[in-house]
C-alpha positions as CSV (number, residue, x, y, z in Angstrom):
1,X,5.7,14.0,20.5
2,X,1.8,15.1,21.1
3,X,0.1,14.6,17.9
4,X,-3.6,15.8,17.8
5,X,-4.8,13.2,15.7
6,X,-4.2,9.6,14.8
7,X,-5.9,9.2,11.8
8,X,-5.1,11.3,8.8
9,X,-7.4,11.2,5.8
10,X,-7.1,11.7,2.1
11,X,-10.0,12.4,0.1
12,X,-8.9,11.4,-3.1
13,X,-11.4,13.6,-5.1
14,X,-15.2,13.1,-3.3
15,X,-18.5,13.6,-5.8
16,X,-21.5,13.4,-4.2
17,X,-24.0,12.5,-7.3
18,X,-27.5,12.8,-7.8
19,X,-29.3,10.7,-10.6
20,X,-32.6,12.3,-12.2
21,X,-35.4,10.4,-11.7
22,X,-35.7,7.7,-14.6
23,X,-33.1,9.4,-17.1
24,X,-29.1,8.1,-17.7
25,X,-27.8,11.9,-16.9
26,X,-25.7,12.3,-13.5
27,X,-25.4,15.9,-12.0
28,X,-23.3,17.2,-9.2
29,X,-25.3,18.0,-5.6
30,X,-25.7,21.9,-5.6
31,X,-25.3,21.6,-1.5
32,X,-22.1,19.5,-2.0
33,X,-19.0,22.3,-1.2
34,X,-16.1,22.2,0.9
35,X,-18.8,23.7,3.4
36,X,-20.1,20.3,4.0
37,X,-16.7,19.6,5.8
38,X,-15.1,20.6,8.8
39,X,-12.4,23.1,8.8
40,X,-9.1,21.6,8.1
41,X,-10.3,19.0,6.2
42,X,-7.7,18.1,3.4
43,X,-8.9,17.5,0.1
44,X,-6.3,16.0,-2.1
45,X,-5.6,13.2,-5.0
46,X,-2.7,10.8,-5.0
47,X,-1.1,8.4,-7.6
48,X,1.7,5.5,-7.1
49,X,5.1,6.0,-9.5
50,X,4.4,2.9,-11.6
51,X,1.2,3.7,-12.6
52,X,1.3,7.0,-13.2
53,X,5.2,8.3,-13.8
54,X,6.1,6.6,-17.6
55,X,9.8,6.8,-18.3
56,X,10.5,3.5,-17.0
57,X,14.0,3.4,-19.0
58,X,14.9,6.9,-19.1
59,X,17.3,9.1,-16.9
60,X,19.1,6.4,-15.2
61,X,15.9,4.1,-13.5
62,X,16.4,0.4,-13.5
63,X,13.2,-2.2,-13.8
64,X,10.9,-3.1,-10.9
65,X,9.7,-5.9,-10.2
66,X,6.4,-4.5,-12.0
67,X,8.5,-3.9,-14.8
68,X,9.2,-7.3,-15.0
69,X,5.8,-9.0,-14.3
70,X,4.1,-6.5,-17.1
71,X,6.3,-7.9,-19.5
72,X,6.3,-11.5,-19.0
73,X,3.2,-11.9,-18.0
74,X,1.0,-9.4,-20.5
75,X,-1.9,-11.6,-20.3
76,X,-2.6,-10.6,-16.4
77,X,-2.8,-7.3,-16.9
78,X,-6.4,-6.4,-18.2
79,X,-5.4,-4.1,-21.3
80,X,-2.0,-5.8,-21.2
81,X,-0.5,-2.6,-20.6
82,X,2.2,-1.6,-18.4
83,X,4.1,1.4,-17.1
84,X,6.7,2.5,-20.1
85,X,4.3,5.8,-20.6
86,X,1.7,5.5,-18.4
87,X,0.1,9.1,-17.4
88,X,3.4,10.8,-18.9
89,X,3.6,12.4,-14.9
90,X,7.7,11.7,-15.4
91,X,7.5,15.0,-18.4
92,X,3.5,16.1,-17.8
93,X,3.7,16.9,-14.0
94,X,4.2,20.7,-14.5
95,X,0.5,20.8,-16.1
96,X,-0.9,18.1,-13.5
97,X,-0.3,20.0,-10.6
98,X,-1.6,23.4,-12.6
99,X,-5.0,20.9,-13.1
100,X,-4.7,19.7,-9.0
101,X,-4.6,23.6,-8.0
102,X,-7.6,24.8,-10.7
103,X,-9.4,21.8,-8.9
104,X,-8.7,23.5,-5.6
105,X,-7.0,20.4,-4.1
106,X,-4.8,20.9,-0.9
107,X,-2.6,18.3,-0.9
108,X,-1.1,15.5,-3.6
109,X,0.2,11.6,-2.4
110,X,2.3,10.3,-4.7
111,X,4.9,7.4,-4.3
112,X,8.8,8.0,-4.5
113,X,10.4,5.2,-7.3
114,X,12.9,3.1,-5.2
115,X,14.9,1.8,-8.6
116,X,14.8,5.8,-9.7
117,X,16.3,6.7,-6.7
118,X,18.8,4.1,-6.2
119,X,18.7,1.7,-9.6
120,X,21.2,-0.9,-8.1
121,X,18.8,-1.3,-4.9
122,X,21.4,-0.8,-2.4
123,X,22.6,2.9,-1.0
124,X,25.9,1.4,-1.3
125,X,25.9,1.0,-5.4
126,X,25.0,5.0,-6.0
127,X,22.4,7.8,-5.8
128,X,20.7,8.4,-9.3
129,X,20.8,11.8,-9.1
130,X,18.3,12.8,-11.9
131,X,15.4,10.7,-10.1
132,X,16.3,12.9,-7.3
133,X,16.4,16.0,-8.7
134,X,12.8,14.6,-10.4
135,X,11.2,14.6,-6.8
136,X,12.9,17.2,-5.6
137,X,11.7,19.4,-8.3
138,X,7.8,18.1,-8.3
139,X,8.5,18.3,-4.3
140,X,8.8,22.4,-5.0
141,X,6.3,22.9,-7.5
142,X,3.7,21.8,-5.4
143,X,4.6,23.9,-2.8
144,X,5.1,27.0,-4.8
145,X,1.2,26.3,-6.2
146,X,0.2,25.7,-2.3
147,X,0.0,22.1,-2.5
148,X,0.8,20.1,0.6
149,X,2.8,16.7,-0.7
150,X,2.3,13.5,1.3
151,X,5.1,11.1,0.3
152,X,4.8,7.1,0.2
153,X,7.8,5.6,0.3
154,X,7.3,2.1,-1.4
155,X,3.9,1.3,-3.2
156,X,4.5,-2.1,-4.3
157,X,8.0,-1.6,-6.7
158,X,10.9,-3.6,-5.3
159,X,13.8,-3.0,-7.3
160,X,14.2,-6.1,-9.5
161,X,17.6,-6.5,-8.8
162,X,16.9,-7.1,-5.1
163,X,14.0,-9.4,-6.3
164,X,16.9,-11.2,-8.7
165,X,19.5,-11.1,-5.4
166,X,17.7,-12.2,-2.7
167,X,13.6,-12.9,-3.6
168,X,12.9,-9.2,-2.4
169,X,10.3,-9.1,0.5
170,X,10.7,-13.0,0.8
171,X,14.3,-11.8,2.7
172,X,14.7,-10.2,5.7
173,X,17.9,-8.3,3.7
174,X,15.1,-6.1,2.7
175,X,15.0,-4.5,6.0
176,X,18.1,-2.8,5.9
177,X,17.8,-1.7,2.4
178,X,14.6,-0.5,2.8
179,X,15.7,1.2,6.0
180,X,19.0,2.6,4.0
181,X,16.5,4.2,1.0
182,X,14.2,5.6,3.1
183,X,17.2,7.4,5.5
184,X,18.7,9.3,1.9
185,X,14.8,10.0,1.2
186,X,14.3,11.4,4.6
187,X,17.5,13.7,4.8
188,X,16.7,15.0,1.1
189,X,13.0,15.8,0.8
190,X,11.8,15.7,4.7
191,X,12.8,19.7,4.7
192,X,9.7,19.9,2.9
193,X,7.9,17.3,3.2
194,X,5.6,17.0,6.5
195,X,3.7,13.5,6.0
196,X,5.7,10.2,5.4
197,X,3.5,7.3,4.6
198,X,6.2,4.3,5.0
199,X,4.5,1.7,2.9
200,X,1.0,1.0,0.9
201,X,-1.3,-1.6,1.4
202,X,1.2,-4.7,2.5
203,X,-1.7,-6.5,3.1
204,X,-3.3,-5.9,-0.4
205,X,0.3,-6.7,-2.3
206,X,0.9,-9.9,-0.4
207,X,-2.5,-11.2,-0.8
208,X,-2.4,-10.5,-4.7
209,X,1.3,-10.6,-5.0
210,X,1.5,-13.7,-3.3
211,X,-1.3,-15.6,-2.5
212,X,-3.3,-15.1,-6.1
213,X,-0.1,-14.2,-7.8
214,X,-2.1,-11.9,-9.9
215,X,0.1,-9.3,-9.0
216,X,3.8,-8.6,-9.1
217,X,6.3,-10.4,-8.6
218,X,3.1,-13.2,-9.2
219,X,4.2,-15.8,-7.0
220,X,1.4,-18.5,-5.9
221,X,1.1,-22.6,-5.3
222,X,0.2,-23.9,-8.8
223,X,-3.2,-25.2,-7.0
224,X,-3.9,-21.5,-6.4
225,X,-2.6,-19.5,-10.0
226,X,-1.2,-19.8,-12.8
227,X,2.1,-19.5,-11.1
228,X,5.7,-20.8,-12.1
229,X,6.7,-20.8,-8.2
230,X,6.1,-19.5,-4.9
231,X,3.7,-20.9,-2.0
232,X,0.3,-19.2,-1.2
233,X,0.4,-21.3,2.2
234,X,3.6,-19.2,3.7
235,X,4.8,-16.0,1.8
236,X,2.1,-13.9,1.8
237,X,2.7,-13.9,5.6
238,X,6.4,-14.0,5.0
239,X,6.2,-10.7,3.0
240,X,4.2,-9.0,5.3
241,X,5.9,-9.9,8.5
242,X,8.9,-8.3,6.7
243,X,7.2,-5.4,5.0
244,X,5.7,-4.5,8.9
245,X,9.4,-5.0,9.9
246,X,10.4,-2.1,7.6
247,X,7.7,-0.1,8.4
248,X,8.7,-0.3,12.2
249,X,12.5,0.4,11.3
250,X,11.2,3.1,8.7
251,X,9.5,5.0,11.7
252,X,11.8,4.4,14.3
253,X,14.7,5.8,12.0
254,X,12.3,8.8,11.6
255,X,11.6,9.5,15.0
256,X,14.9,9.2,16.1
257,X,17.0,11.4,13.6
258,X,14.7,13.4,11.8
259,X,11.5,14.5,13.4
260,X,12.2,17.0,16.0
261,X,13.7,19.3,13.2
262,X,11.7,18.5,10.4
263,X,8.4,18.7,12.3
264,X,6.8,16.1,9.6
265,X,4.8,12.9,10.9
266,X,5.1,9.1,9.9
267,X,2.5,6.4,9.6
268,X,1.6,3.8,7.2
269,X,-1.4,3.0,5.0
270,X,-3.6,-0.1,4.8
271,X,-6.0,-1.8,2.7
272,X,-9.8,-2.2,4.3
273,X,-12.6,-3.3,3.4
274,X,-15.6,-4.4,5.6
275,X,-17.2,-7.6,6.1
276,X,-20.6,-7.7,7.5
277,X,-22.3,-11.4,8.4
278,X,-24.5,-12.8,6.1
279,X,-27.0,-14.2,8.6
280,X,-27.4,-12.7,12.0
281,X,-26.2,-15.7,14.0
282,X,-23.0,-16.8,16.0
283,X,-21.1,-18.5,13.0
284,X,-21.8,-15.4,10.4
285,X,-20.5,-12.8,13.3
286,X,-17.5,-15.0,14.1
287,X,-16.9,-15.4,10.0
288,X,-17.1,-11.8,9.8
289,X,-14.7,-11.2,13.0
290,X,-11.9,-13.4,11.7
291,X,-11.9,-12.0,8.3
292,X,-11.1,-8.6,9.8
293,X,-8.6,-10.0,11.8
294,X,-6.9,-12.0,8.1
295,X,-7.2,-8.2,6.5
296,X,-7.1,-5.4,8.9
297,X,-5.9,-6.9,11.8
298,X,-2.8,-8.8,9.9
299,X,-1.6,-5.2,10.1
300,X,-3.3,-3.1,12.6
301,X,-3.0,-5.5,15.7
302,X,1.0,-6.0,15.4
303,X,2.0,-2.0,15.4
304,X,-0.5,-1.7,18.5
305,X,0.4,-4.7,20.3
306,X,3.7,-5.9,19.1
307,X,1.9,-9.6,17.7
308,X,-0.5,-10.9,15.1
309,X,-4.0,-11.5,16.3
310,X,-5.3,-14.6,18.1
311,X,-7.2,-16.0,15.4
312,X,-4.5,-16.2,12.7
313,X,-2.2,-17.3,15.2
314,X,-4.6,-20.6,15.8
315,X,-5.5,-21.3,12.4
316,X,-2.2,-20.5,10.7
317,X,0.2,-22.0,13.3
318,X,3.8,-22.7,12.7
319,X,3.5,-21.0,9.0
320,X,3.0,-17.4,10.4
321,X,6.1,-16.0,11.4
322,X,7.1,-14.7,14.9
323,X,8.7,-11.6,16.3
324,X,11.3,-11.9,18.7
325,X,10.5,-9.6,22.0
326,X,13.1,-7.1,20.3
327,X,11.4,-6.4,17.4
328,X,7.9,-6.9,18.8
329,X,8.9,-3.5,21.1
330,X,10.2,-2.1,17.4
331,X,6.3,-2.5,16.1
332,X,4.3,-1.3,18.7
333,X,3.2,2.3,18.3
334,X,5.2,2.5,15.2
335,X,2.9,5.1,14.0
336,X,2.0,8.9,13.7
337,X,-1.3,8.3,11.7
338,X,-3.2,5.5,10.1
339,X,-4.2,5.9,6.3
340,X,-7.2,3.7,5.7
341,X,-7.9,3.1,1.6
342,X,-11.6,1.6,2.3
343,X,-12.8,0.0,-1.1
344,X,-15.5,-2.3,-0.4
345,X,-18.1,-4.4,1.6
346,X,-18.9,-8.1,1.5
347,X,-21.0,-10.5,3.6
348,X,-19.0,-13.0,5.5
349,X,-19.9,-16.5,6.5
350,X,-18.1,-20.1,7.7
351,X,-16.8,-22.0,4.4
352,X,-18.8,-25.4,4.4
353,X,-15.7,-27.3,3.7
354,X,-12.2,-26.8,4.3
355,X,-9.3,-29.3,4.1
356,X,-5.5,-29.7,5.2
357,X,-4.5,-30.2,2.0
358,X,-3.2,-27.3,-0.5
359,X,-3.4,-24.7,1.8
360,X,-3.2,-21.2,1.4
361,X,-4.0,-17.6,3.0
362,X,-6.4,-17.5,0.6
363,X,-8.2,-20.1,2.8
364,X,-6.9,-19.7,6.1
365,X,-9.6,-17.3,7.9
366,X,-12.3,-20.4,6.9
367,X,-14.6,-17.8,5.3
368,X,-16.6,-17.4,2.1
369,X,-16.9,-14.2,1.6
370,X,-19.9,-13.0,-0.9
371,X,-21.1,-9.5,-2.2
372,X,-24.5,-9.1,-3.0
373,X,-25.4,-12.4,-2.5
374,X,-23.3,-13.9,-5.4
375,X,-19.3,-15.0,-4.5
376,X,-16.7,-12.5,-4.8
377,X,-15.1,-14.3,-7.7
378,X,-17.5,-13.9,-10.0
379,X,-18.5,-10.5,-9.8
């Protein structure tokens, strides 16, 4: 199908600001106005379910696995809060979407709550039929107020019972699950909705997830975290090999059954953030190059070319998994669109040491990355 474009961008609420010269007070630009972009341009805001929804034990949803890691572990969270209430969207999204449309926002990304949708995980063990009618419901009001959705279909909340089951993304049994909830999502909201993202950030969740454990489910080496298991050397690239696997089946599924009557397109958003070389010489650029290649390109250069890029495959080795020439043809081109959630910036150069021993992704690229001179971990 002729798509004409590749790359679909959210402006999740743009100020431009201008300071006064010597005071505190911030004003807005006059000459900032939806003039300033093209025509077409979407403007929009988006949210992910367990950060914003609440009503984690109401109306039939089960626990995530961010359920879980709020709870035991309080003291990584930075308020020790957690999801239970959140933004109240779950009861409050009526008077949200009246505050998206005074804004004058075109379109709204939120994230659909597998364990909502389908508490035991599996298709097979029932349909919780109030989550759907939740979405379908929120689905329609934005509509009837002339606000586009855009859908993402997992942002980081594996049901904890598949966690409990199997270790979650750790199995490749989360292919076909994944592939089972996104099919009943696809046949009940695609009528409506036109723009699928299949899954947030993979990189982002495995790196913090599973490398740092800072994140849900917060698995890490002990060397690494403060971690009661996992291994920061192999599942982050576990977890994303199989998260890239569900995107690709996601898609494909999409392509296949659903698109030509439901006229919507499929892609997949990814964490980015740019590293520039902290010296202008060979080492710095090469630093700089590779740390794309452990960020962006971890994603990026498998649904383009069907394999991970050169340089992880060198360093990494026998630790960073392989697709067969089956499911390398699965990944390739497995995408409508490209969502790109840029954050940051930092300087990249060689680390001066780097040993054998304890290793993790963390480490892998061999590059210290700094931001404004100082290292990233301090700032």
């Amino acid at each position: 199908m002729n798509r004409q474009y590749s790359l679909f961008c959210l402006l999740n609420l743009a100020y431009l600001l201008a300071f006064a010269g010597g005071k505190n007070t911030i004003q807005l630009s006059s000459e900032f106005s939806r003039r300033s972009f093209p025509d077409g341009f979407v403007f929009g805001a988006g949210s992910s379910s367990y950060q914003y929804e609440g009503a984690t034990e109401q109306d039939g949803r089960k626990p995530s696995i961010w359920d879980t890691f709020t709870r035991e572990h309080p003291e990584k969270i930075a308020d020790h809060s957690n999801g239970k209430v959140a933004e109240d969207f779950y009861h409050r999204y009526e008077v949200d979407i009246s505050l998206l449309k005074e804004i004058g926002l075109d379109s709204y990304r939120f994230s659909i709550s597998w364990p909502r949708i389908l508490p035991g995980g599996k298709l097979s063990r029932g349909v919780n039929w109030e989550g759907v009618n939740f979405y379908n419901s929120l689905i329609n009001n934005l509509l009837s107020n002339g606000i586009q959705p855009l859908v993402t279909l997992f942002h980081w909340d594996v049901p904890q019972v598949l966690e409990d089951e199997y270790k979650g993304l750790l199995s490749p049994n989360i292919v076909k699950d994944f592939y089972n909830f996104v099919d009943f999502c696809f046949k009940e909201f695609g009528d409506r909705v036109k723009h699928w993202v299949t899954i947030n950030e993979a990189n982002l969740m495995s790196i913090y997830g599973y490398a740092y454990g800072q994140n849900a489910p917060g698995r890490c080496s002990d060397y690494i975290g403060n971690c009661t298991q996992g291994n920061s050397a192999t599942e982050p690239y576990i977890v994303v090999h199989h998260l890239i696997l569900c995107h690709a089946a996601a898609v494909k599924l999409y392509r296949q059954k659903y698109q030509a009557s439901q006229g919507g397109i499929i892609g997949i958003t990814v964490f980015t953030a740019w590293r520039v070389p902290k010296y202008d010489d060979v080492s710095c650029r090469r630093a700089a190059s590779r740390a794309l290649d452990f960020l962006i390109g971890w994603i990026m250069h498998p649904i383009t070319y069907g394999d991970y890029p050169v340089t992880m495959k060198y360093l990494v080795g026998d630790r960073l998994p392989k697709f067969t020439e089956k499911q390398a043809k699965l990944v390739i081109g497995s995408f409508d669109f490209i969502g790109i959630n840029y954050y940051t910036a930092s300087y990249a150069e060689d680390l001066t040491s780097y040993s054998n021993v304890n290793l993790s992704y963390t480490t892998d690229s061999r590059v210290n990355l700094t931001r404004m001179g100082f290292p990233l971990a301090n700032q």
